[in-house]
N, C-alpha and C positions, 0 to 999 in steps of 0.2 A: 777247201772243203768240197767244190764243185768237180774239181780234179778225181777227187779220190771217192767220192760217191759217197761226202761223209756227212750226217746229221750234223747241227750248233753239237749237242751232248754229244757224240762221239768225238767230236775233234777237240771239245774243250777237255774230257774226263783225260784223253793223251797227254796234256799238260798238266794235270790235277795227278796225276800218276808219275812223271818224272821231278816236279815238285815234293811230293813226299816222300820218295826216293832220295832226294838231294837233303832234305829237311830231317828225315831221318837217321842221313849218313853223320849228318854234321856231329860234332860233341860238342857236349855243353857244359862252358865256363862256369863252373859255379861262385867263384869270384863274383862275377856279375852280377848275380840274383842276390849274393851277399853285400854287395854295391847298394842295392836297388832294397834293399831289406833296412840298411842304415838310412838312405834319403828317405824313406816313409816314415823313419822311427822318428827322424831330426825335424822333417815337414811337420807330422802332426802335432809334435812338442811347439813348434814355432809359432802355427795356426792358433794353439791352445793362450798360451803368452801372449800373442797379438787382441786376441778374443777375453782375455782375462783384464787385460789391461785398457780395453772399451769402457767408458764411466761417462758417454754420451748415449742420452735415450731415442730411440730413432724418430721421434718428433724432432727434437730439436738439432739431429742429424741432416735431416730433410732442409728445415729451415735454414741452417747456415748453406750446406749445399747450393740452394736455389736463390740466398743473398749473394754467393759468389758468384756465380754464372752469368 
C-alpha cells in the first residue's frame, strides 16, 4: 500500500474487483442448490418428528437434567 501510494479502500476494492470477476466467471451447479433444497426439506421433517415426539414438559425436563449432572 505504501509502495503504490495506495489508500486501506483502494487496495482492498483491487481485490473486491478481481473476486467478483472470478465469482462471476464461475457456473453454477444447480445440482447443488438441488442437494441443498432436499437436506432442508429432510432436516425440517426430522426437527418436526423429533419435536412431535417430545411428551416431557420442560419442568420436569430441567429436573431430571440437573438429577443427572
Amino acid at each position: 500500500m505504501k509502495n503504490r501510494n495506495q489508500g486501506f479502500f483502494d487496495y482492498i476494492n483491487v481485490f473486491a474487483k478481481q473476486y467478483r470477476r472470478t465469482f462471476l466467471s464461475n457456473k453454477v451447479d444447480t445440482r447443488h442448490f438441488d442437494y441443498l433444497d432436499k437436506q432442508t426439506t429432510s432436516s425440517c421433517a426430522e426437527q418436526l418428528k423429533i419435536e412431535q415426539a417430545d411428551n416431557l414438559r420442560f419442568d420436569e425436563f430441567l429436573a431430571k437434567y440437573f438429577k443427572d449432572s
